[in-house]
C-alpha positions in Angstrom: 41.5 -18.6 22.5 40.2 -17.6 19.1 35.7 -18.1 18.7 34.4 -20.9 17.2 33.4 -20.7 13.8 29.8 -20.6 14.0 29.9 -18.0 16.6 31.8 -16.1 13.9 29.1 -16.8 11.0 26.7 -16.1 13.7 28.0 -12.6 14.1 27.8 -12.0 10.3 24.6 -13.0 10.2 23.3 -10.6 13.0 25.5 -7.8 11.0 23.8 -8.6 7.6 20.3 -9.0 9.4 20.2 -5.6 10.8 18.9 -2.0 9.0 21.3 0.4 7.8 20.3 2.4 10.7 20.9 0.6 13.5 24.6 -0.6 11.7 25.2 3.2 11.3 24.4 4.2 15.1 26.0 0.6 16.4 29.2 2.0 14.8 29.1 5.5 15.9 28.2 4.9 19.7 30.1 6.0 22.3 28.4 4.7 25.3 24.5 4.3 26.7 23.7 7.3 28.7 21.7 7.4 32.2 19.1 8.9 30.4 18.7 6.1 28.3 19.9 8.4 25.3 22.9 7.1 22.5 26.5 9.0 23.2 26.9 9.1 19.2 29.9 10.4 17.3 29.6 12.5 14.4 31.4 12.0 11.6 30.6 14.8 9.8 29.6 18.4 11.0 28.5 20.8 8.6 27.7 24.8 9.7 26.3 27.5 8.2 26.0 31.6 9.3 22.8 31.2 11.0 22.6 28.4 13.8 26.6 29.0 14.7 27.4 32.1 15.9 26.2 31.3 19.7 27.5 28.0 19.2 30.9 29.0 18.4 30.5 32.0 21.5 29.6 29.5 24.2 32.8 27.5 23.4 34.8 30.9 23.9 33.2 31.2 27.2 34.2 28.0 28.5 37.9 28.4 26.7 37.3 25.2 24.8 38.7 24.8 21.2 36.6 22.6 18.5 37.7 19.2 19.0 37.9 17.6 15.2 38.4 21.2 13.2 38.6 18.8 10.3 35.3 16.7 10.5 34.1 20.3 10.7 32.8 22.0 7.1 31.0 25.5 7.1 29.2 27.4 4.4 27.4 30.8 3.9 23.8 29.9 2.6 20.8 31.1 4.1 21.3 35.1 4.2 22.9 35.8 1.2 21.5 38.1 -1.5 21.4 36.0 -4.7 20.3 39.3 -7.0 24.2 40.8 -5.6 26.5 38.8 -4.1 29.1 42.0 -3.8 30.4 42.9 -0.1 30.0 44.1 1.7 26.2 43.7 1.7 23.3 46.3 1.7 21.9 44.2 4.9 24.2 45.1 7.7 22.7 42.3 9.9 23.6 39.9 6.9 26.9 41.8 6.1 27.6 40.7 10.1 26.6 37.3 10.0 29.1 36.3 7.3 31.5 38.4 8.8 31.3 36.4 12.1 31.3 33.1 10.4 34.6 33.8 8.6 36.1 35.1 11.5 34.8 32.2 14.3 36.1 29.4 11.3 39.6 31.3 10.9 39.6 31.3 14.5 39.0 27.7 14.9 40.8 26.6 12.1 37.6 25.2 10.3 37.4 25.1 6.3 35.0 27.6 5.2 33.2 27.2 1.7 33.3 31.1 1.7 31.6 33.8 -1.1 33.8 34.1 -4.0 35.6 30.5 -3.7 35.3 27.7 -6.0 32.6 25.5 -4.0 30.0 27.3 -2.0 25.7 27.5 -2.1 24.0 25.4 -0.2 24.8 23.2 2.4 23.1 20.0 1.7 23.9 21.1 -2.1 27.3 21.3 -1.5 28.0 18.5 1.0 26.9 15.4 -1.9 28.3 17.5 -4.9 32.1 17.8 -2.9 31.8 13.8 -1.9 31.7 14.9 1.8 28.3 13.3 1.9 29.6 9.5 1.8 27.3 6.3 3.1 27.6 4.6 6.5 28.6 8.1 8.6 26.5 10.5 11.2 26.3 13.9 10.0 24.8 16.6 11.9 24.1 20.5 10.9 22.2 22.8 12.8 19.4 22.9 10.2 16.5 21.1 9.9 17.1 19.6 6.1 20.0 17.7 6.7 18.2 14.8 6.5 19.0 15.5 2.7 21.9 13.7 3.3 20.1 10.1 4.4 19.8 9.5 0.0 23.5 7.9 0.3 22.8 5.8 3.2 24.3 8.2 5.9 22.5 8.9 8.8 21.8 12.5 9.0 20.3 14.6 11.8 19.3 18.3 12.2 20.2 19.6 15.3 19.7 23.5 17.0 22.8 25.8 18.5 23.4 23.9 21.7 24.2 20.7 20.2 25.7 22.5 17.2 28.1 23.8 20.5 28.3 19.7 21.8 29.4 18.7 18.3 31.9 21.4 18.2 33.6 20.7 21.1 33.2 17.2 21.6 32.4 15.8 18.5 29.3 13.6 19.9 25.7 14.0 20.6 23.2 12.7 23.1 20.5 11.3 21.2 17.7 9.1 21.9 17.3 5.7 19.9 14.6 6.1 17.2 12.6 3.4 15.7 13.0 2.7 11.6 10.0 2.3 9.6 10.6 1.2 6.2 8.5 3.2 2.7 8.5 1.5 -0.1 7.6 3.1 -3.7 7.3 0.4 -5.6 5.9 0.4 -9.4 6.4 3.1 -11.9 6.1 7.2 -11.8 4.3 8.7 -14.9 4.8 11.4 -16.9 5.0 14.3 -14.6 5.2 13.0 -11.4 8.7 13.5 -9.5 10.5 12.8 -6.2 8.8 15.8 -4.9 5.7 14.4 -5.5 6.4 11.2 -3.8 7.1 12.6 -0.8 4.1 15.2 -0.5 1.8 12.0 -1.1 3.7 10.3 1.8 3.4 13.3 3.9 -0.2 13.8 3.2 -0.7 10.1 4.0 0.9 9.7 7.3 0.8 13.3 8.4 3.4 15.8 9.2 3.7 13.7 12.6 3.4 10.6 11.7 6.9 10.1 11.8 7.6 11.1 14.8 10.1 8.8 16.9 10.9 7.0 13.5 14.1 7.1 11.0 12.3 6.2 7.3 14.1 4.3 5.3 13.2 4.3 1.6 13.3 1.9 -0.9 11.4 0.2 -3.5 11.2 -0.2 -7.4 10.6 3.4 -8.0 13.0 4.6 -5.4 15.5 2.3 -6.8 15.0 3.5 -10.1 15.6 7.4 -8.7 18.6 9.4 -9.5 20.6 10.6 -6.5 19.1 14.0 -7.0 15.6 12.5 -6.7 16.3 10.4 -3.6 18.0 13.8 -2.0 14.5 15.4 -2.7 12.6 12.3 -0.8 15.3 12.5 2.2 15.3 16.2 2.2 11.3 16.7 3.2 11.8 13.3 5.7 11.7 16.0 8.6 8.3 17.4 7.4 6.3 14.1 8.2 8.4 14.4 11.6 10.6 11.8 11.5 14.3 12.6 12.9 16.1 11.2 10.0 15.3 9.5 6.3 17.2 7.4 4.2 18.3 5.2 1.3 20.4 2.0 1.2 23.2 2.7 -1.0 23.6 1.2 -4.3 25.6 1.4 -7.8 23.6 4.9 -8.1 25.2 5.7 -5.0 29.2 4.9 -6.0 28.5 6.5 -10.0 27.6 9.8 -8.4 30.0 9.9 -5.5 33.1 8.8 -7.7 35.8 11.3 -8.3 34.1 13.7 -6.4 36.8 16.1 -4.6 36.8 14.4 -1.1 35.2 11.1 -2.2 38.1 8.1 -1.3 40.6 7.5 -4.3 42.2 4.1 -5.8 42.5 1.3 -3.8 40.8 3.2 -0.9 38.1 4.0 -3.5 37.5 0.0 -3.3 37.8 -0.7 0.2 35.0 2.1 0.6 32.7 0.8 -1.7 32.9 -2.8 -0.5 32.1 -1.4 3.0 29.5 0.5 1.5 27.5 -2.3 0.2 27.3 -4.2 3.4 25.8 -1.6 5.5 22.9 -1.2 3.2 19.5 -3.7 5.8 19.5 -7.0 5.0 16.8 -9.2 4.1 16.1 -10.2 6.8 16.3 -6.9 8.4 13.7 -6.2 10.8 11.1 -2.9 11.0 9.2 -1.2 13.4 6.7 0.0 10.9 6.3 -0.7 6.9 4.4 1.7 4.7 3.6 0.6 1.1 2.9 3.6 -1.8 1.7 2.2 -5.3 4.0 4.7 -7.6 1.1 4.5 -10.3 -1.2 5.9 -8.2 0.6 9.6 -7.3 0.1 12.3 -9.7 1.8 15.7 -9.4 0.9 17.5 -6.1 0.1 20.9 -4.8 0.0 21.9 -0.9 -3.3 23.9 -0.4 -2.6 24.9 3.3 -0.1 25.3 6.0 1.7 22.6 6.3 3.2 20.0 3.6 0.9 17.1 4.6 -1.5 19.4 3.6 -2.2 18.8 -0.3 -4.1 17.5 -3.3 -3.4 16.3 -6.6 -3.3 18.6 -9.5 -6.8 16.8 -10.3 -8.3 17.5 -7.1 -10.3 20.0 -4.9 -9.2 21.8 -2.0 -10.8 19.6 1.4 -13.8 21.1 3.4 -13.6 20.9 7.2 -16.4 18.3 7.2 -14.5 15.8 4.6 -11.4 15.2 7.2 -11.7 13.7 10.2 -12.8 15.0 13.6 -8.6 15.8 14.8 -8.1 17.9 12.0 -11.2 20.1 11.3 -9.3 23.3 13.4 -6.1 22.9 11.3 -7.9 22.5 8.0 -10.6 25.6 9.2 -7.8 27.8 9.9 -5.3 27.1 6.7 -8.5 27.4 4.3 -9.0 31.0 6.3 -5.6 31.7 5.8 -5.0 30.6 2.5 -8.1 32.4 1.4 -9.9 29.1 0.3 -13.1 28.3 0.8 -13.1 25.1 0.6 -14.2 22.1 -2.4 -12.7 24.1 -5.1 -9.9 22.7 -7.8 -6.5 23.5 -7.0 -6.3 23.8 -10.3 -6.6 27.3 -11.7 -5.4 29.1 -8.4 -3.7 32.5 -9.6 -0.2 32.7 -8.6 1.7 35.9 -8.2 5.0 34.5 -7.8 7.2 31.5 -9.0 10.5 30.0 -7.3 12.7 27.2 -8.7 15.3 26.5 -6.0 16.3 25.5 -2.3 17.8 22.6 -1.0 14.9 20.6 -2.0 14.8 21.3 -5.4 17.6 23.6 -6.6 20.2 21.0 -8.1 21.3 20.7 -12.0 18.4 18.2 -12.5 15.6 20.2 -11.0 16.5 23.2 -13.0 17.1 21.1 -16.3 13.1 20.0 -15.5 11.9 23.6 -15.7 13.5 24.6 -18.5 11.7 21.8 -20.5 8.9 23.0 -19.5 9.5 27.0 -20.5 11.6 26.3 -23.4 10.6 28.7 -26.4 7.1 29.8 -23.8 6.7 33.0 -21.6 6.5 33.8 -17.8 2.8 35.3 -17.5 3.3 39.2 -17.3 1.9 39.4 -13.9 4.1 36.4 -12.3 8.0 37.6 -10.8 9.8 34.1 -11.4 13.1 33.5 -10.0 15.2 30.5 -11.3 17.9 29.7 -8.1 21.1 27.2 -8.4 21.9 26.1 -5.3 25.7 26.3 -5.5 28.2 27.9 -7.4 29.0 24.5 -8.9 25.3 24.2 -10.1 24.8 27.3 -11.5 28.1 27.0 -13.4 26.7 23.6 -15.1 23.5 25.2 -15.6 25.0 28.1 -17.6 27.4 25.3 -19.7 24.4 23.9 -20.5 22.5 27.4 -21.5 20.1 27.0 -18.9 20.5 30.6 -17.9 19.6 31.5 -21.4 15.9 29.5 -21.5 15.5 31.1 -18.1 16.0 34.6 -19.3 14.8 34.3 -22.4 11.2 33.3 -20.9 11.7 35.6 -18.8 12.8 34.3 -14.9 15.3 36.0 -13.2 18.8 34.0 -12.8 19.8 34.5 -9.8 23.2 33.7 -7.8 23.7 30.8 -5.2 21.6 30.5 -2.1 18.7 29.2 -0.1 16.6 32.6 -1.4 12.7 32.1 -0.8 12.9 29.4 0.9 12.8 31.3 3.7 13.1 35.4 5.0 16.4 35.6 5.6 17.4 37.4 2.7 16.1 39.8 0.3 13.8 37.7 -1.7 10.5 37.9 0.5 7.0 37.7 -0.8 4.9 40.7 -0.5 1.5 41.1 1.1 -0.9 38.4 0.4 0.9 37.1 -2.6 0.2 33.4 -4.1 3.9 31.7 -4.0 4.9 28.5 -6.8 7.4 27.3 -4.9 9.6 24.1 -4.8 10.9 24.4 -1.5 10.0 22.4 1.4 7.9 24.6 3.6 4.6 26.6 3.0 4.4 27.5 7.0 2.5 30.9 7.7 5.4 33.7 7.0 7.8 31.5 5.6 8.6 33.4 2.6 8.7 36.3 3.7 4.9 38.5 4.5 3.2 37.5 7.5 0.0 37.3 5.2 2.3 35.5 2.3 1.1 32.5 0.9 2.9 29.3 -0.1 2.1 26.4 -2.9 4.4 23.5 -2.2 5.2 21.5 -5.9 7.9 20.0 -8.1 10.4 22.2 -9.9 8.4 21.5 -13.3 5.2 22.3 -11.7 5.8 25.9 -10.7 7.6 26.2 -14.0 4.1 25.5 -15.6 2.2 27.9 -13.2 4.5 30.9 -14.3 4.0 30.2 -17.7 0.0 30.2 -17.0 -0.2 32.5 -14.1 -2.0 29.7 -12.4 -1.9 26.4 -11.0 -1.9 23.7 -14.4 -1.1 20.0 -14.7 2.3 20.0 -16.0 1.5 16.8 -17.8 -0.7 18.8 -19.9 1.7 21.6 -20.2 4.3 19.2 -21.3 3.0 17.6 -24.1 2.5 20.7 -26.6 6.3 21.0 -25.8 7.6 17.9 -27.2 9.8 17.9 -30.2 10.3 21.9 -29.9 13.7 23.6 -29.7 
């Protein structure tokens, strides 16, 4: 006997009233656990060289194959040279690594994005640009970024080498329920001010665990107003204020950038798609477990001074003093002012850098570089500054070099380099040396992260550490901006 009507309407209404997140994970569970954790399928499993190797050995041990090969996507990033891509490379342990991917994905029949093909770099770079990336599906990859992949409304989780081995051969996770509290960025962003620095102002308001327990879901004027690229760069850092996942409700922005895309849906399934698509975004009536409210007018661009990425300044401000935060964090500020060789109430403004690095999965896309290059067009790296200018993909750096990005790059005098995450992090060749003073728009200025144990790492957007090569120093890239305007 069919429902009654209202009891249909009734159902709609409890659809439309719901987040984006709990429609995702309603739709991708499996079952409640004993433990009270979600049974979720994945519908989307990217893996890269680093986090798979054991993954792919302990399913050899159990003589299991990888259940969905095809919801499987692998790409080298993280330990390839950029200077050299030639093989085999001058790192043996790197030279293995790659070697063992493209042998565990030929094994298991997985599509590999491999070194010399038309669509590698890296993986949360390559995952929107092939229209793999789509709204309203799980994706997990054992790396903690791919939250990146929340900005089209999917609901994306980093995940370590056992449960990249549970994905593998089951296609499902065991995950616990998370709460959703929703940021909204509403008003405009000046002159200047990015995505980036939206989400360092976030993560120096709530803290780097603030979000702990929570999905964020973004939205908001400015947010709305953001370009995919942008919103990536807000979802991407989502894991640095210790949330599990962040995201954006898809919109028109959303369909522009994924249409025609390689794997995105075609013709009449192109339609069917999008028509889902739009009624998973929350509803308006959609209830949170936490709101957060940022006035857009009021963020400038932003500089980390310490350890982590909640802890930063405006370009206008001074570094903190331990007595100037509260009680809790005194130790943490104490021993990232020692580290960081601050002592505390100075400007950020005017810190020497030896080093500059436009790239990574937060900030290494066609946009991000375009930013830069504004700001160095027809100006010159200072001649105690290395600068390295990074695509993130193949794809990327192709559309950079159409554009003659390469050139303004070279011609101030950063290095172009090839594909990869880079100095992000030390698993490659580009490493900072000694105590050096890092520009960087990556997502992580952790103690060793790039590289020296005594390295040192300022967090900021693209355009930012484009203006501190030029200087040598920490500058306000508004004021670098403006003698640029009009210039070829």
């Amino acid at each position: 006997m069919p429902a009654p009507a209202l009891d249909s309407g009734a159902t709609v209404f409890r659809f439309m009233s719901k987040t984006l997140f709990a429609k995702v994970w309603d739709e991708h569970t499996v079952r409640a656990l004993p433990t009270g954790q979600t049974q979720l399928f994945v519908g989307l499993h990217l893996v890269h060289e680093v986090t798979s190797p054991q993954a792919f050995d302990m399913l050899r041990l159990r003589g299991l194959p990888v259940a969905f090969p095809e919801r499987t996507v692998a790409t080298v990033d993280h330990i390839v040279p950029t200077a050299s891509q030639e093989r085999p490379f001058a790192d043996p342990m790197a030279e293995e690594m790659l070697a063992t991917l493209e042998r565990n994905c030929s094994e298991f029949g997985i599509r590999l994005h491999a070194l010399g093909s038309a669509a590698p770099g890296i993986v949360h770079v390559i995952g929107p640009e092939l229209g793999l990336t789509r709204p309203g599906t799980t994706i997990a990859c054992g790396d903690s970024h791919t939250s990146t992949h929340g900005a089209f409304g999917a609901i994306a989780f980093g995940i370590g080498t056992s449960q990249v081995r549970d994905v593998l051969a089951s296609q499902c996770l065991a995950l616990d329920p998370l709460r959703v509290r929703r940021i909204d960025v509403d008003g405009a962003l000046g002159t200047g001010v990015t995505a980036k620095d939206v989400i360092l102002e976030i993560l120096r308001r709530l803290g780097v665990n603030g979000g702990v327990g929570f999905a964020y879901e973004y939205g908001g004027s400015a947010v709305d107003a953001m370009s995919m690229e942008e919103r990536m760069t807000l979802c991407n850092m989502s894991i640095e204020g210790g949330a599990r996942a962040g995201y954006v409700n898809p919109d028109e922005t959303t369909f522009a950038y994924l249409k025609g895309r390689p794997f995105a849906p075609k013709g009449e399934a192109w339609d069917a798609a999008v028509e889902r698509w739009r009624s998973l975004a929350s509803g308006p009536g959609a209830a949170y477990d936490d709101r957060f409210r940022l006035d857009a007018s009021f963020v400038e661009p932003t500089v980390t001074w310490g350890i982590n990425p909640g802890q930063s300044v405006p370009v206008s401000g001074r570094v903190p003093l331990p007595a100037d935060v509260p009680d809790g964090e005194r130790a943490s500020v104490a021993e990232a002012l020692e580290y960081m060789g601050f002592s505390g109430g100075e400007p950020i403004a005017g810190t020497r850098i030896d080093v500059a690095f436009v790239g990574s999965c937060t900030n290494g896309r066609l946009s991000d570089l375009r930013a830069a290059a504004e700001v160095i067009r027809g100006r010159s790296v200072a001649p105690h500054v290395k600068a390295l200018a990074v695509p993130g993909s193949v794809a990327v750096k192709a559309a950079a070099e159409q554009e003659g990005l390469d050139e303004v790059f070279r011609a101030a005098g950063f290095e172009w380099r090839n594909a990869g995450c880079s100095m992000c992090l030390a698993m490659n060749p580009d490493r900072l040396e000694g105590r050096q003073v890092c520009a960087s728009s990556s997502n992580r200025n952790f103690k060793g992260r790039q590289g020296s144990p005594t390295g040192r790492t300022l967090l900021m957007s693209p355009a930012m550490v484009a203006a501190a090569a030029v200087a040598g120093e920490v500058v306000d890239v508004r004021k670098a901006l403006s003698p640029m305007r009009g210039k070829p």
